[in-house]
N, C-alpha and C positions, 0 to 999 in steps of 0.2 A: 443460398445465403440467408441469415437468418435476417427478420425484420425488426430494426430498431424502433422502442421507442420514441416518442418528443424529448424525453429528460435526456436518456444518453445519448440521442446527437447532438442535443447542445452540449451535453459535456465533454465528447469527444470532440467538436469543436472549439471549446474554449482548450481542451489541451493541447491542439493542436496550434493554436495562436500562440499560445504563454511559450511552447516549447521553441519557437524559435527565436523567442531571447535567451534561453535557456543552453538553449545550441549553440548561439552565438557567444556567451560570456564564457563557456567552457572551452572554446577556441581559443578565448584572451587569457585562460589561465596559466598557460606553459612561461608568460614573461613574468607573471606575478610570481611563481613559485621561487625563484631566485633573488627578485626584490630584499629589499631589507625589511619593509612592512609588511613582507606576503602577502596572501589572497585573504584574509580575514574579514576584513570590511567588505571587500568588493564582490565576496560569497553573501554574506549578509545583504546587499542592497539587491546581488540578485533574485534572493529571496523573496524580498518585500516586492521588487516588481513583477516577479513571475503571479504571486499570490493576487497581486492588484489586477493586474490580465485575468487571470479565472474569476473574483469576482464582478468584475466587470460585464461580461460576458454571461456570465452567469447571471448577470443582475436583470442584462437585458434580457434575456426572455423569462426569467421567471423574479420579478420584482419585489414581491412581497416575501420571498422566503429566507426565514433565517438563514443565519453562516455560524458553522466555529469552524475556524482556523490556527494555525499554528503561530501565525504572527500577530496576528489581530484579537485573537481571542473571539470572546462572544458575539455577535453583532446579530443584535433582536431585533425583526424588523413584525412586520405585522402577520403573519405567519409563522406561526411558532411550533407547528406539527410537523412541516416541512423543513428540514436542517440539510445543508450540503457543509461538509464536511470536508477540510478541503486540507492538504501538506502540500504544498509548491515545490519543494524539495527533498525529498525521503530517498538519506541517504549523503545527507550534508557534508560528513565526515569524507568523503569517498569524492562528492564532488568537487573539497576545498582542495585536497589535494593530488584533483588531476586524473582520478581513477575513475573510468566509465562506466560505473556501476550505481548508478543514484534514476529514482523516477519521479514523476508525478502522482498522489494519488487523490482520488475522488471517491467522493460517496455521497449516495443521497438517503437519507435517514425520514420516513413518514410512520407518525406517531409512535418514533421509538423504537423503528425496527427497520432495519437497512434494505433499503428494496432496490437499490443499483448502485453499481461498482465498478470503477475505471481503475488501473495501474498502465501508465502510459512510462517507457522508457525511452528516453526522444534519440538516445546514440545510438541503440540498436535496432530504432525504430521498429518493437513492439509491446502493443497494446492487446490487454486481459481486461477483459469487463465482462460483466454478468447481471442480471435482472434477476428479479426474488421470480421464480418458478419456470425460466427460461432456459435455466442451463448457462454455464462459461463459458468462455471462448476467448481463442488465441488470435489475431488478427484474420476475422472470419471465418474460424474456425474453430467447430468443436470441440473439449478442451476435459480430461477425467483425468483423476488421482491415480496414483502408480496400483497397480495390481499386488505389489510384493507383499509376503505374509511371513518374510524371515527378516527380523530386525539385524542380523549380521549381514545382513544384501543391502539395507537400509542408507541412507545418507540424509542428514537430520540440518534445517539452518537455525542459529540462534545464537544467541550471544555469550553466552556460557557463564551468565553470570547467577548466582546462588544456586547453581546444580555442581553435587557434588557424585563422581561415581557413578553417573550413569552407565556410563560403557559405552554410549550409542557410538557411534558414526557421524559428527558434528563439523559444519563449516558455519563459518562466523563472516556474509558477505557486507553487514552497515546498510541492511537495506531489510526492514520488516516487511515491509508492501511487496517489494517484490520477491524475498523469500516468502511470500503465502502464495503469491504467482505463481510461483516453480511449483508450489506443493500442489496449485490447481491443477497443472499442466504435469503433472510427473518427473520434473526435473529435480525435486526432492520430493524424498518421501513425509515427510513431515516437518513439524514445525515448533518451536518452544522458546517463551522468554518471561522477564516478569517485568512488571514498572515501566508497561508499555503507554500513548497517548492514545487516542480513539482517534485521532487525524494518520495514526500509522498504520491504524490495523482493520478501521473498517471499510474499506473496500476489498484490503483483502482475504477475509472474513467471508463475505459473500462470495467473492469468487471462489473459493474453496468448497462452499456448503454448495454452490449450485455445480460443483464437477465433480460431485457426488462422496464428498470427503466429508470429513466431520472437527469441527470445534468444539470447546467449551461455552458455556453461555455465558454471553459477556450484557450487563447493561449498557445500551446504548446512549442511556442518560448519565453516564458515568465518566469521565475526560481524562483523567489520568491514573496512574498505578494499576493498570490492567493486567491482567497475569493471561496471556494466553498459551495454548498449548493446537496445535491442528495437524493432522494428516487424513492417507486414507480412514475408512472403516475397518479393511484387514488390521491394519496395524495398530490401532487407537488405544486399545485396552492393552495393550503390551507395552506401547509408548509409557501410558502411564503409569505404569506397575515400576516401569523402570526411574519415572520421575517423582516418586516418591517422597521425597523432601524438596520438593521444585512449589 
């Protein structure tokens, strides 16, 4: 088993907390669905509380470090090298109405450059994180990019929105985080979208680059309209030949 960190036990701790509100609201969604006011607000305030649990937790053991967040926004505190990066929900769309496919994600960003990464999925109870030079892993486990090198073998996640004509092999699951999980773990072979937030994609960013896969370079100091693109190293340079107006 490999040895954690301080940073990702606490983070995996704090996801471990937040997720069983998380688990518990998703159980009360089957009566909202039917409601005449639907689950709209009640997805929204789960939000805001799951997010208050990870920073919380987060706060206490490491106090001085900044946060951006997806609900909150910026929150400068006297550390400013050290940012966690936090979406309480990725996947919102999926978990308002009822489909088991939404996670947590984390990330801890020092001087600009993402050096650990959690995507926790609390229904199927698992967890991909990865440290800058340690490698990824699947719920203690090992964790590499697909081997394939023919893009018609390929199965590609992303939202298909301003790609035209690729050809690929494309599923569309409302989940950035964890479709870069799959592409760490070889459950996809890659990965593409554009007008992404950095609370969606950099933990799973890291976990892809450390299971020996490859990204675009993304600034870390940069929050939104992110264009990413990731799979193996076989397939990269063909990916993008075929993403050509992407």
């Amino acid at each position: 088993m490999n040895v954690l960190s301080p940073n990702l036990n606490v983070m995996i701790k704090a996801c471990e907390k937040a997720s069983k509100t998380l688990i518990r609201d998703f159980g009360e969604l089957e009566n909202l669905q039917v409601s005449v006011k639907g689950p709209r607000d009640f997805v929204t305030n789960s939000d805001r509380k799951v997010e208050k649990i990870l920073i919380e937790e987060l706060s206490k053991a490491k106090k001085n470090y900044s946060i951006i967040t997806e609900e909150s926004g910026i929150i400068n505190n006297s550390d400013k090298e050290n940012i966690w990066v936090i979406d309480p929900i990725d996947g919102t769309s999926n978990f308002l109405h009822g489909i088991p496919h939404f996670c947590i994600s984390l990330a801890l960003v020092c001087n600009k450059e993402i050096i650990s990464g959690l995507v926790f999925d609390p229904i199927k109870n698992e967890i991909f994180y990865a440290e800058k030079n340690s490698g990824s892993f699947f719920n203690n486990h090992r964790i590499r990019v697909s081997k394939k090198s023919d893009l018609e073998e390929c199965l590609f996640g992303t939202n298909n929105h301003g790609v035209r004509n690729s050809n690929l092999n494309t599923r569309v699951s409302g989940s950035a985080a964890l479709d870069l999980a799959y592409v760490a773990s070889g459950r996809l072979d890659g990965f593409f979208q554009k007008n992404l937030n950095l609370w969606d994609i950099a933990a799973g960013v890291l976990i892809v680059r450390e299971a020996g896969g490859k990204t675009n370079l993304i600034d870390s100091s940069k929050i939104e309209k992110i264009n990413l693109k990731a799979s193996s190293i076989n397939i990269y340079e063909k990916m993008v030949k075929k993403l050509d107006n992407f």
